[in-house]
N, C-alpha and C positions, 0 to 999 in steps of 0.2 A: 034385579041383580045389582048389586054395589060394586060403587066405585073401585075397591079393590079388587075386584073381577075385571073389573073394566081393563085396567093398569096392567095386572097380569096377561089381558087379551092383545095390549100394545104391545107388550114385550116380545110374545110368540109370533103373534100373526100380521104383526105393521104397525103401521101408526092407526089411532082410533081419533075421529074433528068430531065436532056437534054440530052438525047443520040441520039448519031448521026445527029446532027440537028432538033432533035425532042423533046418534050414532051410530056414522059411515064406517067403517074398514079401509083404508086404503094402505097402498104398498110401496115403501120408498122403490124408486127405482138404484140399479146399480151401474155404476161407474166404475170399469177397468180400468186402476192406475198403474202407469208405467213406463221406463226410460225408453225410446225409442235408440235401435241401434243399428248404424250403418251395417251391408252387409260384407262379407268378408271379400280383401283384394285379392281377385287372381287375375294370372296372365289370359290372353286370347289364346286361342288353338294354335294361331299360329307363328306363335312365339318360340326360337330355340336360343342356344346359349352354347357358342362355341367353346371348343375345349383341344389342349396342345395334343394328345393324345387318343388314338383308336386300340380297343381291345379286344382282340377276336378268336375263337375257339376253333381249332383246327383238329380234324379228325382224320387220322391217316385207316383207311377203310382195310389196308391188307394187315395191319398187327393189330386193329383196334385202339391204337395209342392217342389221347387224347393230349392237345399242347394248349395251355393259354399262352398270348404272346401281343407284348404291349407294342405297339408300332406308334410312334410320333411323330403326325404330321410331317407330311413335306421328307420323308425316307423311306427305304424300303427295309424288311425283315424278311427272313428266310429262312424259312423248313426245309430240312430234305432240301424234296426239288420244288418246291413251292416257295414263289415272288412274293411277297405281300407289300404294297405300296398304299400308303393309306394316304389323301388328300385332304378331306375337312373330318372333321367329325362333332356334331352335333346333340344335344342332349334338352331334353325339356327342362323347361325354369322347376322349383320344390311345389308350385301349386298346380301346376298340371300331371297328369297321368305320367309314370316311369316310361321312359321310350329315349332311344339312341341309335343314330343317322351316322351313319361313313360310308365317306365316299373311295372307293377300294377297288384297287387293280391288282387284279392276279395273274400269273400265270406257273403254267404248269411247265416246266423247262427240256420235260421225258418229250421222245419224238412224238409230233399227235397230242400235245398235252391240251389241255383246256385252258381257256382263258376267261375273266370278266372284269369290264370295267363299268361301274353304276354304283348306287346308293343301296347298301345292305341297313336295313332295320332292326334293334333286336325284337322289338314285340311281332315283328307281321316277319318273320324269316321268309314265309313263302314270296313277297315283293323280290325278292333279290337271290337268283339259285347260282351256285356256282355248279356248274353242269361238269363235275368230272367226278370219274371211276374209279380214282384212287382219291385224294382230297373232300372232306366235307368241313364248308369255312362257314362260322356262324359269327354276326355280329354280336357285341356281350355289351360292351359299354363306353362311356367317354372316361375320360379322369386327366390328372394334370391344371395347369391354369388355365385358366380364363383369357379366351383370346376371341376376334372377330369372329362371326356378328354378335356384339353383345345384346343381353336382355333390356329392356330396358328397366326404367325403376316403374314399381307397383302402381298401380293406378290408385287415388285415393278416396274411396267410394262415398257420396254423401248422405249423409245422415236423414232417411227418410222425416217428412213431416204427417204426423197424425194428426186427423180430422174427425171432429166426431158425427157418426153415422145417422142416422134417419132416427135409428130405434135408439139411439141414445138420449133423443129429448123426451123431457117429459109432458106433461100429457095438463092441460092446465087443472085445476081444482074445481074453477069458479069463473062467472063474469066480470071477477075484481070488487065487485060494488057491497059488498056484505050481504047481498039481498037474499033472504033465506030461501025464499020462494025459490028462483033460480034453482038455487041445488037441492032443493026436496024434487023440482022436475026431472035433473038427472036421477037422481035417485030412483024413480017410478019404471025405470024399464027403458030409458030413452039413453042412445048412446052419447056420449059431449060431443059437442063439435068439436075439439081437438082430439076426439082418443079413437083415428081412426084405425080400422081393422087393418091387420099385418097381411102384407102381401102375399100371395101362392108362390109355391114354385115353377106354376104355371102362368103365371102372369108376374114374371119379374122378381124383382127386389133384392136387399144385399145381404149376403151370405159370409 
């Protein structure tokens, strides 16, 4: 075969050495390059972010009429004969899940009427029932400024460092000394002492 075969067999199949009077095949190894990048800041679970205002959806059960009705902290609103006093009202920071917390006193002013004072939810309504027969009050949302407990500011995440892995070294050639003999011995069926066998996934190793 001529050298021009040879050259074309580097090009497809790896690099082609002459050891010992022979030509090897070997195969560059490869290296992923690449910026490594912090990962993205969000808040903890249990982080909220007060707000001046509560928004709550009132359902009067005997015409079907539905009211939205904005209550700001620290007052009371009133339907009909429904109280609404709204005390905090709370909302998740933009990186957490949608959800909003007020703390809400109602009553119902009919003889016998219902009352409740506790933390309504919008996402989990079932936490917080107002138990009356005529009245169904849903919590909706915060809105208004920013007021205590504030969020705090983002955390700012560090830039992981990359290391490179086991399989990423390469595997030696040789014993350094040009000695042909050497690598006509690997060559014969015998594996190098650096190129050892890839671990199972039964016995370890990184994935």
């Amino acid at each position: 075969m001529s050298m021009k075969h040879f050259s074309r067999l580097a090009l497809l199949g790896g690099m082609m050495v002459a050891v010992g009077g022979s030509w090897v095949a070997t195969t560059p190894s490869a290296h992923a390059v690449g910026t490594p990048l912090a990962p993205p800041a969000v808040y903890g679970q249990g982080v909220w972010q007060g707000k001046g205002t509560a928004v709550v959806r009132v359902l009067d059960r005997l015409d079907a009429h539905v009211e939205m009705i904005s209550v700001p902290t620290g007052t009371t609103a009133h339907y009909k004969s429904l109280d609404i006093s709204a005390g905090r009202c709370l909302e998740r920071p933009k990186t957490l899940s949608p959800d909003a917390a007020g703390w809400l006193e109602l009553h119902d002013t009919h003889p016998d009427g219902a009352t409740f004072k506790g933390w309504m939810l919008a996402a989990e309504p079932g936490l917080g029932v107002f138990e009356s027969a005529v009245y169904d009050v849903r919590m909706v949302r915060c809105e208004g400024a920013d007021v205590a407990p504030m969020a705090p500011p983002l955390p700012t995440p560090a830039v992981p460092v990359l290391t490179p892995s086991a399989g990423d070294q390469s595997a030696p050639t040789g014993d350094g000394t040009g000695n042909g003999e050497s690598h006509a011995a690997s060559g014969s069926g015998a594996r190098p002492a650096g190129d050892a066998a890839p671990a199972s996934p039964e016995s370890g190793g990184e994935y």
